[in-house]
C-alpha positions as CSV (number, residue, x, y, z in Angstrom):
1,X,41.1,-18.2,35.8
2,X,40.5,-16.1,39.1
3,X,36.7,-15.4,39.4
4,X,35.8,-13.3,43.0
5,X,32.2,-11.8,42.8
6,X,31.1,-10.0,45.8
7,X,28.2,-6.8,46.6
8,X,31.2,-4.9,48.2
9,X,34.1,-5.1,46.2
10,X,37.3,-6.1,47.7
11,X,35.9,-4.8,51.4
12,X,34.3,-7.8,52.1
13,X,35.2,-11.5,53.6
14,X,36.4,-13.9,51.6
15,X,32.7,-16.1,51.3
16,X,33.0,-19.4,49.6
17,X,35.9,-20.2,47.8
18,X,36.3,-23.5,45.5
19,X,38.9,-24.7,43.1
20,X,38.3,-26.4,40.0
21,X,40.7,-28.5,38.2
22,X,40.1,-30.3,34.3
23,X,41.4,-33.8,33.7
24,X,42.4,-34.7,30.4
25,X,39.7,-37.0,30.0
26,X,37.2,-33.8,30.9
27,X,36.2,-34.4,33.6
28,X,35.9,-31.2,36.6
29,X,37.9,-32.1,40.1
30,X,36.6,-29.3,42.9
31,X,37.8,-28.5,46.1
32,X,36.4,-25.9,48.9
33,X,39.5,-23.7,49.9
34,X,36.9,-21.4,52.3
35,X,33.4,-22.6,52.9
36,X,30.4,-20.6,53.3
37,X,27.5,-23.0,53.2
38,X,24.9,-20.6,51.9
39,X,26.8,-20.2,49.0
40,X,28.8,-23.2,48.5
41,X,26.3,-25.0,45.8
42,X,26.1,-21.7,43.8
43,X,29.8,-21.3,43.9
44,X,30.3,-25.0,43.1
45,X,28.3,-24.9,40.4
46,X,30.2,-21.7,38.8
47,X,33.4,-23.3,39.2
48,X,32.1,-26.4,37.5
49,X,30.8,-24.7,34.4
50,X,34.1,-22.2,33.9
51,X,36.2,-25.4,34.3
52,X,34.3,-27.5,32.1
53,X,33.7,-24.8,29.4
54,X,37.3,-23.0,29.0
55,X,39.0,-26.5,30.3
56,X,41.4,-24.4,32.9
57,X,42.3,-24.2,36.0
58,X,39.7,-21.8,38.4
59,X,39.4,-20.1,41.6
60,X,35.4,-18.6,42.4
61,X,34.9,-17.0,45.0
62,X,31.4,-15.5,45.9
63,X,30.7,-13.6,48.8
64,X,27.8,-11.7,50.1
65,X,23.9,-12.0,50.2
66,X,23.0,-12.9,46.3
67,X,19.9,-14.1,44.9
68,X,19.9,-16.8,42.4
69,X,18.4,-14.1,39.8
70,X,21.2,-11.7,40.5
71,X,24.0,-14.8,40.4
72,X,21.9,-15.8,37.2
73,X,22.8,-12.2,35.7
74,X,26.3,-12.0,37.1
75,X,27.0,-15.4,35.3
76,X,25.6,-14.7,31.9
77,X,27.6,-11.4,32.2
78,X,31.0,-13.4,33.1
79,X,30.1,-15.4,29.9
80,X,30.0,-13.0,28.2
81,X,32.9,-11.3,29.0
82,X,35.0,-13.8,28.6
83,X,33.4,-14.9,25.2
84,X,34.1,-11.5,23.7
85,X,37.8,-12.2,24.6
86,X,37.7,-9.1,27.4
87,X,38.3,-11.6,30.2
88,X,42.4,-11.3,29.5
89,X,42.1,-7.7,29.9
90,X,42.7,-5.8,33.1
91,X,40.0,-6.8,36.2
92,X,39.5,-3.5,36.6
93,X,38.8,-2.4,32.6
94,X,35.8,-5.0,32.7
95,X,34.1,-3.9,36.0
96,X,30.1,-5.2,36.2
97,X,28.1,-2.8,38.2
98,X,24.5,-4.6,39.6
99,X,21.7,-2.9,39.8
């Protein structure tokens, strides 16, 4: 699962990036590919919860200036995306717009 959120769509740097990785005994194995420390613990904790909850592979990244109420309502958003099955569909079909 590829996960990039950022305020300016593709346009923008790369922010923090993390991979997460599930073991078989479900446990969540993370490693910082780009490192942006203002949004490393946010995008840590993204990863952590995708991995652990679908049990795949991820790649978050999150660039840009977000608040923890607007990453609050991107996340719950992902969720449920993903829970109504639309997170297989095209990226671009299933486009979140913040206001």
């Amino acid at each position: 699962m590829t996960l990039h959120l950022s305020e300016n769509g593709t346009d923008d740097n790369l922010g923090c990036y993390v991979l997460g990785i599930p073991d078989r005994t479900g446990n969540v194995h993370q490693t910082l590919l780009n490192g942006n420390q203002e949004l490393l613990d946010v995008t840590k904790r993204l990863s952590y919860l995708l991995t652990k909850k679908y049990q795949v592979v991820t790649y978050v990244s999150i660039s840009g200036n977000f608040t923890d109420e607007s990453i609050r309502d991107v996340v719950l958003e992902v969720d449920k995306l993903l829970s109504d099955g639309r997170g297989t569909q095209n990226p671009l079909s299933s486009t979140v717009n913040e206001t």
